[in-house]
C-alpha positions as CSV (number, residue, x, y, z in Angstrom):
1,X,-9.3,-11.4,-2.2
2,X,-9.0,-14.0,0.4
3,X,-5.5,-13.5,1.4
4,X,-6.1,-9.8,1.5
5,X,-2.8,-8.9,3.7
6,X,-3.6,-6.8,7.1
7,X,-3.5,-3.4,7.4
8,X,0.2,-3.6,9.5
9,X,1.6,-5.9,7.1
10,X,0.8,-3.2,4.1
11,X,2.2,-0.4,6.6
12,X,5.3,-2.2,7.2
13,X,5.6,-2.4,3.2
14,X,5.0,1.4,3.5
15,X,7.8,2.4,6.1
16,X,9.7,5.1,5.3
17,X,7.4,6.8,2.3
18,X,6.3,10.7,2.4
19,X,3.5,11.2,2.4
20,X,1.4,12.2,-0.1
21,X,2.1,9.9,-2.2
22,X,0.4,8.5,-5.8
23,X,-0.2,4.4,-5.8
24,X,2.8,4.0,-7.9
25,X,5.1,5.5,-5.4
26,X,3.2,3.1,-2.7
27,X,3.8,0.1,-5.2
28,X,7.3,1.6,-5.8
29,X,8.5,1.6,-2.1
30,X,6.5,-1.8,-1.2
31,X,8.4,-3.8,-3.9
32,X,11.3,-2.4,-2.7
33,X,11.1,-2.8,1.0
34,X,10.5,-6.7,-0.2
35,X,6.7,-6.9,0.3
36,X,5.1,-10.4,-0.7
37,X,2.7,-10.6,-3.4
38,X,-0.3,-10.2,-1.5
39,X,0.5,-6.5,-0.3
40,X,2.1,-5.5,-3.6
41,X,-1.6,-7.1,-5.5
42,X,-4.0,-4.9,-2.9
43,X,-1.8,-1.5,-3.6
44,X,-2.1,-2.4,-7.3
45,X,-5.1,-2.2,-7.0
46,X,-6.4,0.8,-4.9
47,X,-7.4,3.6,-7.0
48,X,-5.0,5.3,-8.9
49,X,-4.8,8.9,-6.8
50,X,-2.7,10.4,-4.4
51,X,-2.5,9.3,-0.9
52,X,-2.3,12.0,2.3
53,X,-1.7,9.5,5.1
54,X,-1.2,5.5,5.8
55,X,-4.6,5.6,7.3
56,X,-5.7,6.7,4.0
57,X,-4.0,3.8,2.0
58,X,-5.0,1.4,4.8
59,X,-9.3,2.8,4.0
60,X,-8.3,2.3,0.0
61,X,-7.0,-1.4,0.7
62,X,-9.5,-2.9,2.8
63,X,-13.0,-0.6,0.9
């Protein structure tokens, strides 16, 4: 991905989630917060599990 989004932009897309959450809650709350399409592509795309922190998300985005 070459417009892979950085790690602040996909935490601002994040704000406001509990944590843990599953990658469809984390797609949930980034399309509703408004997030363009290059955050909502990279959380689609993180394996489907469940998430214990935004560092966690943030290691699943950019591995």
């Amino acid at each position: 991905m070459a417009d892979s989004p950085s790690p602040i932009d996909i935490q601002k897309a994040l704000g406001g989630i509990s944590y843990p959450a599953s990658r469809e809650d984390l797609v949930n709350n980034a399309e509703n917060s408004g997030a363009d399409d290059s955050v909502l592509e990279a959380l689609r795309n993180i394996p489907d599990q469940e998430y214990e922190s935004p560092a966690d998300v943030s290691k699943a985005v950019s591995g």
